[in-house]
TISEDREN-30286 format. One line per 5 residues: number of its first residue (from 1); their letters; for each residue x, y, z of N, C-alpha, C, O. Coordinates in nm, 3 decimals. Atoms other than C-alpha are relative to their C-alpha. Example, Ala and Ser with C-alpha at 12.3 -4.5 7.8 and 13.67 -1.06 7.14 Angstrom:
<atoms>
1	as	0.089:-0.119:0.000:1.230:-0.450:0.780:0.090:0.120:0.000:0.194:0.118:0.066; -0.082:-0.119:-0.006:1.367:-0.106:0.714:-0.077:0.109:0.073:-0.026:0.220:0.090
</atoms>
This chain:
<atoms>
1	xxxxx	0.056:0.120:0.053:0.272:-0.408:0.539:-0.073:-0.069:0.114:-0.035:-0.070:0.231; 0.107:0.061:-0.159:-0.016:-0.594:0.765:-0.041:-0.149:-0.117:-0.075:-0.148:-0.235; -0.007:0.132:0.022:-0.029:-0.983:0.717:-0.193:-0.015:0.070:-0.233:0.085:0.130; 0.111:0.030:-0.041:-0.405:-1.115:0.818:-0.008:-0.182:0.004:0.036:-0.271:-0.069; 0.039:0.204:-0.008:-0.531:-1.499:0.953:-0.086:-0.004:-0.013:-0.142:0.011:0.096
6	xxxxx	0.148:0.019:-0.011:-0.854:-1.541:0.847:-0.023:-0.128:-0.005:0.063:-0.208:-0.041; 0.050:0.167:0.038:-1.070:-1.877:0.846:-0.106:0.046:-0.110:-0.155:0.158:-0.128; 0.143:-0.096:0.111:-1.341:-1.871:0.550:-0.146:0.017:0.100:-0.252:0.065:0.061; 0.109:-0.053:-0.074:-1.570:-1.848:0.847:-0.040:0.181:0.017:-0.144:0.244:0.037; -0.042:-0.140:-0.054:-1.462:-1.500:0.903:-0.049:0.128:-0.099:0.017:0.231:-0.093
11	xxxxx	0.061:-0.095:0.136:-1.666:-1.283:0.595:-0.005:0.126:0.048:0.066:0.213:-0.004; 0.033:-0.130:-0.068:-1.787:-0.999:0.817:0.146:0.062:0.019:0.177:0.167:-0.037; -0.144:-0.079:-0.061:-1.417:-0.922:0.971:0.088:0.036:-0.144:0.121:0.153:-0.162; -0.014:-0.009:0.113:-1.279:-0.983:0.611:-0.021:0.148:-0.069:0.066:0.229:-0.101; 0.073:-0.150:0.045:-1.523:-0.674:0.485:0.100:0.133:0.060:0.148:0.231:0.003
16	xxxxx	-0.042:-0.108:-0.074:-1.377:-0.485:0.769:0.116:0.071:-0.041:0.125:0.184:-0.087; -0.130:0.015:0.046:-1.034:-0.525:0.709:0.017:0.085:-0.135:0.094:0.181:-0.139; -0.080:-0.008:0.168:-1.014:-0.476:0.295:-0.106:0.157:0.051:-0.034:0.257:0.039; 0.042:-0.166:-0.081:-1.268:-0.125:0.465:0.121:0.096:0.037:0.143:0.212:0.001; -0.066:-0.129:-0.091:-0.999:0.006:0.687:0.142:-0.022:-0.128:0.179:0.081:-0.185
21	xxxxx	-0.093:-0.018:0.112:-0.724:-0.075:0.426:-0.008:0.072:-0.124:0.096:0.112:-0.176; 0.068:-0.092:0.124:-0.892:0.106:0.135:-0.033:0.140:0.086:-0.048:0.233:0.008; -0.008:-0.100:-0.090:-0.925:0.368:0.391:0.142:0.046:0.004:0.191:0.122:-0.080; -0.139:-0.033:0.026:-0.588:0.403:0.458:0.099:0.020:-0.129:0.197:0.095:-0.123; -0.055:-0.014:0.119:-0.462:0.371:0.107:-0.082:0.173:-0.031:-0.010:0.272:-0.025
26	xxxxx	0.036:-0.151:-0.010:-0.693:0.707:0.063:0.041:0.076:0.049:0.056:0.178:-0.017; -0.087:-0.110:-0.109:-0.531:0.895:0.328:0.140:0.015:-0.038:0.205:0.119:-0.031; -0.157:-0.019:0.063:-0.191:0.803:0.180:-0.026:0.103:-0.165:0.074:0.161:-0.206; -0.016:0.003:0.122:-0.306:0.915:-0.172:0.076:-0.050:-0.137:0.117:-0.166:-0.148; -0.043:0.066:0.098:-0.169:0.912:-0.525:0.154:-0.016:-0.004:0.193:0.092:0.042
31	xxxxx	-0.087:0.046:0.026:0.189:0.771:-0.586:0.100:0.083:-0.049:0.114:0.106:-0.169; -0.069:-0.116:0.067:0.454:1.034:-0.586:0.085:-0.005:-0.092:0.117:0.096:-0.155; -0.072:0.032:0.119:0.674:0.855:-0.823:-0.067:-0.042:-0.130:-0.006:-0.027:-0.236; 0.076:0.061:0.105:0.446:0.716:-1.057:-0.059:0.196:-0.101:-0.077:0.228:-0.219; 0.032:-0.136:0.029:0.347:1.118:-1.062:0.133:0.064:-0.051:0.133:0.182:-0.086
36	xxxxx	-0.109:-0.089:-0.006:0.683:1.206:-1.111:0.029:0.134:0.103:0.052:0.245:0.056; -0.027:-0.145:-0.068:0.736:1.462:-0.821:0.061:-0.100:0.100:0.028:-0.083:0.217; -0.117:0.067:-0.105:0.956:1.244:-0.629:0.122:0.054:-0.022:0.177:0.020:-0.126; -0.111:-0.040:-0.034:1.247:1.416:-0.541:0.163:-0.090:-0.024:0.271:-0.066:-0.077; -0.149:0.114:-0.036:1.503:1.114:-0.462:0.002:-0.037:-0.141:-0.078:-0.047:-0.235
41	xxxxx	-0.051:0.100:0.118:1.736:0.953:-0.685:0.028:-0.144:0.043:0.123:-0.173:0.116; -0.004:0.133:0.028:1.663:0.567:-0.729:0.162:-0.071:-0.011:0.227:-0.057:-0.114; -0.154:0.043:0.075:2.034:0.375:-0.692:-0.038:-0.156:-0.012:-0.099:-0.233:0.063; 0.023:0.196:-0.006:2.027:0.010:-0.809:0.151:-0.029:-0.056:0.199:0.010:-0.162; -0.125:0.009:0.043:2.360:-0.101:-0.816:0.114:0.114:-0.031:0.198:0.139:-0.118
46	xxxx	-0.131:-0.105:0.031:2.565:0.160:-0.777:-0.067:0.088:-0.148:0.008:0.148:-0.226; 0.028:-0.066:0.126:2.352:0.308:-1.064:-0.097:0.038:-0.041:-0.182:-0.042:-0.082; 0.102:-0.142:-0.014:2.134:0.606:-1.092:-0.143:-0.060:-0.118:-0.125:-0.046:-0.239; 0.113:-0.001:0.078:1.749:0.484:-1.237:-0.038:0.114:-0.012:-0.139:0.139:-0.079
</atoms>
């Protein structure tokens, strides 16, 4: 997780930023649970999702 301080002066760096983050979200790809091929079992409370 990456926190950012911008001022609304700051547009150009802004660009950059939501750039290299949409970048990185690509490199991670698609969502292995949402895909179902996640391996692990989910416990919430002592109790298997």
């Amino acid at each position: 997780m990456e926190f950012y301080n911008l001022s609304s002066a700051m547009g150009q760096r802004f660009a950059e930023i939501a750039s290299e983050m949409t970048e990185k979200v690509r490199e991670l790809g698609p969502n292995p649970v949402k895909k179902g091929k996640a391996k692990e079992k989910i416990l919430i409370g002592g109790k298997e999702e």
